[in-house]
C-alpha positions in Angstrom: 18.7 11.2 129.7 17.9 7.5 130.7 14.5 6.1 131.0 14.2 6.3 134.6 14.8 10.4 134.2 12.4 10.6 131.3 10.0 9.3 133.2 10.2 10.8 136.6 10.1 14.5 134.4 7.1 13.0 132.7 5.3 11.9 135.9 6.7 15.7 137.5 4.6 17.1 134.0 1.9 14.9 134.7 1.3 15.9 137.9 1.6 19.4 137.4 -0.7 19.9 134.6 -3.7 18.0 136.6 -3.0 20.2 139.9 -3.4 23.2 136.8 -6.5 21.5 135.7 -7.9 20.9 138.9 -7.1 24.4 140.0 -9.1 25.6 136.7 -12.1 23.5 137.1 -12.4 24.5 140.5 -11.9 28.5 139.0 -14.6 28.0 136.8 -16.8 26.4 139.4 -16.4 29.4 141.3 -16.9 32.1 138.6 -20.3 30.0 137.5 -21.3 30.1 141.2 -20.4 34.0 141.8 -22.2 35.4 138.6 -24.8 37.5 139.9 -22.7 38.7 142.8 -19.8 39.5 139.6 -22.2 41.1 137.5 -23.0 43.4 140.7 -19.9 44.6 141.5 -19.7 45.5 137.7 -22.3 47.5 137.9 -21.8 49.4 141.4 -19.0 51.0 138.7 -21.5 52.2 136.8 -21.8 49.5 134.0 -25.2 49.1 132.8 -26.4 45.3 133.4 -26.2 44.7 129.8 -22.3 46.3 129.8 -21.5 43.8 132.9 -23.3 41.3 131.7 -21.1 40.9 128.5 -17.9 41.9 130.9 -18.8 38.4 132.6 -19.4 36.2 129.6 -16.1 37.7 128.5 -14.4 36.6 131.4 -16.3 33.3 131.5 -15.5 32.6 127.7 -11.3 32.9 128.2 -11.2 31.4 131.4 -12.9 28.5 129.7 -10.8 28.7 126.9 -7.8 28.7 129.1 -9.4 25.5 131.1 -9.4 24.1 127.6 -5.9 25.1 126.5 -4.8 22.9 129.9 -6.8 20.3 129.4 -4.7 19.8 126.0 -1.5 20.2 128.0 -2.5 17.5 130.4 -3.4 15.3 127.7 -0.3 15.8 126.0 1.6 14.9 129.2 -0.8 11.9 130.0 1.0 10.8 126.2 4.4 11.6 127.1 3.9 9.7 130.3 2.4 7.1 128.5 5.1 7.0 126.0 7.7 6.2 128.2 6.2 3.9 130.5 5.9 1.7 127.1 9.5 2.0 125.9 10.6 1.1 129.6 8.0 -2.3 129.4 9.8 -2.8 125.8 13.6 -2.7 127.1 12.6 -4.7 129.8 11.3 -7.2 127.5 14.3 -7.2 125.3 16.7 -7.7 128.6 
């Protein structure tokens, strides 16, 4: 793969992974916003509040650690992006 592909995937990665992370921050925005409303529809099932309560920080604590998990992949292609960009300044440097 020449440069030029390299870094049109990278850029592709790039761009995914901060619509993913936007999307997630946006998630979490919402599920912080929504917690008494979440914790009520828990409990119109018949959950205690203490039950839902713990249903929500469950929820909150792996969609968080999933927001974290793709902030690590959009690092990772911010590198790879990165990455290339340099070896592409260096061969133009050498030509």
């Amino acid at each position: 793969m020449d440069l030029t592909q390299e870094l049109q995937a990278a850029a592709d990665q790039l761009a995914l992974a901060r619509r993913k992370f936007v999307k997630g921050e946006e998630g979490l925005r919402l599920l912080h916003q929504s917690r008494e409303a979440f914790i009520n529809s828990l409990r119109n099932t018949g959950l205690t509040y203490a039950d839902a309560k713990t249903k929500y920080d469950n929820c909150l604590d792996d969609q968080e650690a999933e927001q974290l998990y793709v902030r690590q992949q959009m690092d990772y292609a911010e590198r790879v992006h990165q990455h290339v960009l340099q070896q592409i300044a260096l061969q133009d440097t050498t030509v």
